[in-house]
C-alpha angles and dihedrals in degrees: 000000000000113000111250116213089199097050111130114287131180097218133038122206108194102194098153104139099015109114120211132342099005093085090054099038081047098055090035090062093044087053100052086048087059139066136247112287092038118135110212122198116212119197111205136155092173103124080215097063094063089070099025095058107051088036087057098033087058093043088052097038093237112148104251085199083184152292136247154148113313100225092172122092119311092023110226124128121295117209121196120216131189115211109233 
């Protein structure tokens, strides 16, 4: 199955616009407001996310459940991340 950047998500992190390290420090801390099974959405166009996200989300054994073109208003790269 193809990863879909718009599937349903319970919180939205809207980081467009935001340089390094605001995306990550953003959907870190949405992470760390929400329980165990969220999904959280990040919104970067940031070129420094792409690398940044899946690197702290290792680090910090969240699920990185995949990344993709944002199609929806404003473009950029969404990320989806599981909380563990």
């Amino acid at each position: 199955m193809a990863f879909d950047p718009a599937m349903p998500a319970d919180v939205e992190v809207d980081a467009r616009g935001l340089r390094c390290p605001r995306p990550v420090i953003d959907v870190a801390n949405a992470c760390a407001d929400s329980p165990p099974g969220t999904i959280v959405r990040l919104l970067a166009d940031d070129p420094t996310a792409e690398v940044d996200v899946p690197v702290w989300a290792r680090m910090r054994r969240q699920r990185l459940l995949g990344r993709g073109p944002w199609a929806g208003d404003g473009g950029g790269t969404a990320y989806l991340v599981e909380v563990v």
